[in-house]
N, C-alpha and C positions, 0 to 999 in steps of 0.2 A: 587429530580430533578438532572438532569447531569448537568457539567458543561458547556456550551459555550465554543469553542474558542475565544478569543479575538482578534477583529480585529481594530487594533487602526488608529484614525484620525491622524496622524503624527500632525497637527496642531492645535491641541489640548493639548494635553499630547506628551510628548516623550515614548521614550520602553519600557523606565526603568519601567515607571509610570504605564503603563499597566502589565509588568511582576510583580511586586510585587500587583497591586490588582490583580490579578491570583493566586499567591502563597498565599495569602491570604486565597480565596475563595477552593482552593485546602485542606489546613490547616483545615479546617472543614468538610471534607468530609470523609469518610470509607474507601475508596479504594481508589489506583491511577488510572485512566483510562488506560488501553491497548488498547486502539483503537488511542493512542499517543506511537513516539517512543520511548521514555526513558523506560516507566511502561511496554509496550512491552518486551523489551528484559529484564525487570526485572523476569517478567512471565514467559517468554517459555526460554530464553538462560541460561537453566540448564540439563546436558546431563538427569535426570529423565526423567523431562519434556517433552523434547525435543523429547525422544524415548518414551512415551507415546503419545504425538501430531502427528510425523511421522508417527506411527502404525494407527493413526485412519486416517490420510490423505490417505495414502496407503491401506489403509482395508488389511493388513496383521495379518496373526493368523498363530498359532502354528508354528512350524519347521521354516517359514517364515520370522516371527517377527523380526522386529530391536531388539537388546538387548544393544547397546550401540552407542554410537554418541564421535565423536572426535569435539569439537567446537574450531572453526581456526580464525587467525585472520580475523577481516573482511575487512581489505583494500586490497582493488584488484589493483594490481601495472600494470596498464595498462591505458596508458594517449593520451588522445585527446587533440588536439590543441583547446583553446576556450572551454572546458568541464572540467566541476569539475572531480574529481579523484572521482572514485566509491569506495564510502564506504556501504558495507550489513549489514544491520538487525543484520542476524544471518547466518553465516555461518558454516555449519559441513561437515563431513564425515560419513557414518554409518557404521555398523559393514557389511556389506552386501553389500558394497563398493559403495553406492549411494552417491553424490559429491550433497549438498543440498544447499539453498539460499531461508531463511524464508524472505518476507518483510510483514509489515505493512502499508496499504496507506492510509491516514485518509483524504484526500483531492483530487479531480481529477484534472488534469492537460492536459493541451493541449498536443494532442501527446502523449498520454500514454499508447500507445499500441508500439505504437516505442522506447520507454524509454523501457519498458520492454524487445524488441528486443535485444536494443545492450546494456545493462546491462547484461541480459543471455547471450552477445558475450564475453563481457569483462569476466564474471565469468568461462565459458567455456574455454576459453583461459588460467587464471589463474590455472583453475584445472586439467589441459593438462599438465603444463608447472610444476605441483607439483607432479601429479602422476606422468612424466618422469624421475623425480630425483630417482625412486625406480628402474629406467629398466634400463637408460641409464649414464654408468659410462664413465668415459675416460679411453680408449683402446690404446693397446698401438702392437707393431707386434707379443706378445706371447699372444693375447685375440683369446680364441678358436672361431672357424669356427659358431658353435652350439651357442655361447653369440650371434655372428656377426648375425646369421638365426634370432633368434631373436628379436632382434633389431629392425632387419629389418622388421617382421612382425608387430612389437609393435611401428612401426615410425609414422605413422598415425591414430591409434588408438585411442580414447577420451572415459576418465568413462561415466559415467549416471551423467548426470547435470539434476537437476530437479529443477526448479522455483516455491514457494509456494507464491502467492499475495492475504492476507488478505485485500478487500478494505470495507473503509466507505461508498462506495456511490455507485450506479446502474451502471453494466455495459450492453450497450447497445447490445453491439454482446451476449451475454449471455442469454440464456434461461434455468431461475432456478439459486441455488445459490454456485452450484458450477459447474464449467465446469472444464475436463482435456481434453488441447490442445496439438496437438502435427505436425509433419511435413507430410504431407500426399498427393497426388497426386488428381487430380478432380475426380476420382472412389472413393477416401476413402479408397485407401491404403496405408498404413504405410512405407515412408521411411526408417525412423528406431526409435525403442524405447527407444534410447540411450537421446534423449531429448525432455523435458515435459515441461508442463504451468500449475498447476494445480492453476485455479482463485479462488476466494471466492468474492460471494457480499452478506455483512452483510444484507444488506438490503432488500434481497428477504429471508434470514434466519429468517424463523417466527416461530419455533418450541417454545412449552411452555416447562417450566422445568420439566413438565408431562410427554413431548413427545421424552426426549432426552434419547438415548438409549445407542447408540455408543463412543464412546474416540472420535473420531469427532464429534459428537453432543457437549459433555462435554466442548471442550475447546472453540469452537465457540459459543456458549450459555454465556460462561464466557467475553468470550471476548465482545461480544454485551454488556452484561446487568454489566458487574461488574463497570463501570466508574456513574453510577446512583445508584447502590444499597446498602444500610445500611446492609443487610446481605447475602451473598454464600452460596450457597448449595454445599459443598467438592464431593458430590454424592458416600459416602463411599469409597472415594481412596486417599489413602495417598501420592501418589507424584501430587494429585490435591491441597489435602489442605496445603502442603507445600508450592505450589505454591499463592494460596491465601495468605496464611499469608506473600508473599514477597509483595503481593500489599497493605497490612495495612498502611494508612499514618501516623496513630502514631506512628509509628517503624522503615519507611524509615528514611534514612539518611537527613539531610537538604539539601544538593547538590541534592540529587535526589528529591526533590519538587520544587527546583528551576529551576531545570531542564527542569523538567515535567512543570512548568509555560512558560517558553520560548517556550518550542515546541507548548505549545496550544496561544499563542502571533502569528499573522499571520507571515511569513516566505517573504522573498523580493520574493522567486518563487511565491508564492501564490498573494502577491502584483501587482507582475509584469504579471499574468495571469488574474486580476479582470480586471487590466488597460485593457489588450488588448479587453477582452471582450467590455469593456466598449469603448472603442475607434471604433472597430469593430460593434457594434449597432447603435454609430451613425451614423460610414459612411456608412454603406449600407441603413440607414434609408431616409439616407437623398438622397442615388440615387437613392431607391423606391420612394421616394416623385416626385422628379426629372421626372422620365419616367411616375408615372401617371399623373403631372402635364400637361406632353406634351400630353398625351394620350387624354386627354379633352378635351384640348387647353384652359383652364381657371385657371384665379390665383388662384380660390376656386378650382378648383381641384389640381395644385400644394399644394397648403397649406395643405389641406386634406390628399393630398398622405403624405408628407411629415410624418405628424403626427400621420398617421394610420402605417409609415411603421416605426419610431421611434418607437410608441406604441410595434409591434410586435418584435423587438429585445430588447427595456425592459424588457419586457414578459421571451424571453432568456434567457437574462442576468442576471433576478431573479431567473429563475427558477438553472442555474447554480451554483450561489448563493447557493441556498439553499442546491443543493446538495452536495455544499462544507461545511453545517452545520453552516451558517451563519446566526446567527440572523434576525428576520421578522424586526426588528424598524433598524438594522445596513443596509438589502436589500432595505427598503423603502429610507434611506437614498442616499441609490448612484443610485436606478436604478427607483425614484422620483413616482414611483408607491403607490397607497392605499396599506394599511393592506387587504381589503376584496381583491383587484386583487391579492395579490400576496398567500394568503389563499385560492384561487383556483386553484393556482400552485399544 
């Protein structure tokens, strides 16, 4: 069985208490999970990897193919007032001059289609402002006419940024389990193919070990199933089963278990997102009660509303829940729901 994240009662136990039974329960397992960030970037942020993973994102063959990746740092120095500094996954360059940004999202969040927005802005901007240090040098009155041309045409210019988001949970706008987005007009014409969205939901990814064909099959397959499984199938490729053996927890480092315990410990974003839901259910519950109350003009049908429209954003709230990967006995707990209601989620 996988592990759960752990989502702790603050008044219960403290952090600490919950990350170390995690590393614990970690401690016994086969693999590290990559559907967490730490065992993620242990996986794939290895240029092998990396351009074995790209190639199958990209369906590139022969002549085409990435043959190598440049992995850059990943803080993106580009700051919002009130916004954490963006830090990536995994950030490259290819041989073929694609400007890349791997994430992993194990959890959904409010606004997360917008998060992706100006995260691809901030990245964009970074990889604008790196590739110009190759064009534009400081010129001085004997810089020729022809450096000046140019310049001039390469002032506004931007590589290919291309966004890859591996998520844990169903995305709504998506039909199927990968979609590639990009900037397009109401015909469905192509602004331009200089920047992309390519999404992944684990979760419509049903393929058996049978049915995986492709380099994208292979690492998506691993990435679902490797956080539960006692044995890998390498699928006869060696920069795969190198890769497996960086998720061996007998062989990890102990900083990378304690790690990987932290990250699956829920996170104050994720805290501070239950809250809202959970704030947000009551008080719409309680104005649907409100207007059917009036509606009938009787205290039994305020009451009633009240509690049927309560009922219907528990309902929500669990089912959010869940697709954050939260425990059925941890959902029943906050969103006061049965085990069978919320096993119909």
């Amino acid at each position: 069985m996988s592990i759960n994240p752990v989502f702790p009662d603050f008044a219960e136990a403290s952090r600490e208490y919950w990350e170390q039974l995690t590393y614990e329960k970690i401690k016994k397992r086969t693999y590290l999970d990559p559907l967490y960030d730490v065992a993620f970037k242990v996986f794939l942020n290895d240029p092998d990897a990396l351009v074995s993973f790209l190639n199958g994102v990209f369906h590139l063959e022969g002549e085409k193919r990435i043959v190598s990746v440049t992995v850059k740092n990943t803080e993106v120095n580009i700051l919002f007032p009130q916004t954490k500094t963006f830090r990536l996954d995994i950030r490259a360059t290819t041989s073929n001059g694609y400007c890349i940004n791997v994430e992993m999202q194990k959890a959904k969040h409010s606004r997360f289609i917008e998060r992706i927005l100006l995260q691809h802005s901030a990245f964009m901007l970074q990889s604008k402002y790196e590739w110009d240090q190759d064009f534009f040098k400081e010129s001085d009155q004997d810089t020729p006419s022809e450096v000046r041309a140019q310049r001039y045409d390469l002032r506004y210019e931007i590589p290919p940024t291309y966004a890859i988001w591996v998520c844990d949970f169903h995305l709504e706008q998506q039909d199927g389990y990968c979609g590639t987005w990009g900037i397009r007009n109401e015909k469905g014409l192509t602004l331009t193919d200089k920047v992309k969205y390519i999404l992944y939901d684990l979760t419509q990814f049903d393929k058996t070990e049978e049915q995986v064909e492709t380099d994208e099959d292979r690492w998506l397959w691993l990435l679902k199933h490797a956080g539960e499984s006692d044995s890998l199938p390498d699928f006869n490729d060696d920069v795969i089963a190198q890769a497996i053996k960086r998720l061996l927890v007998k062989t990890a480092p102990d900083s990378i278990l304690k790690q990987q315990a932290r990250n699956m410990v829920m996170t104050e974003e994720e805290l501070d997102y239950l809250a809202a839901l959970k704030v947000r259910a009551r008080e719409e519950g309680r104005a649907e009660g409100r207007a059917e109350g009036r509606e009938e003009g009787r205290e039994e049908g305020r009451a009633e509303g009240r509690a049927e429209g309560e009922k219907n954003k528990a309902r929500e709230m669990a089912k959010a829940m869940l697709d954050l990967g939260i425990p059925v006995e941890k959902v029943m707990q906050v969103s006061k729901l049965t085990e069978d209601e919320i096993r119909k989620l």
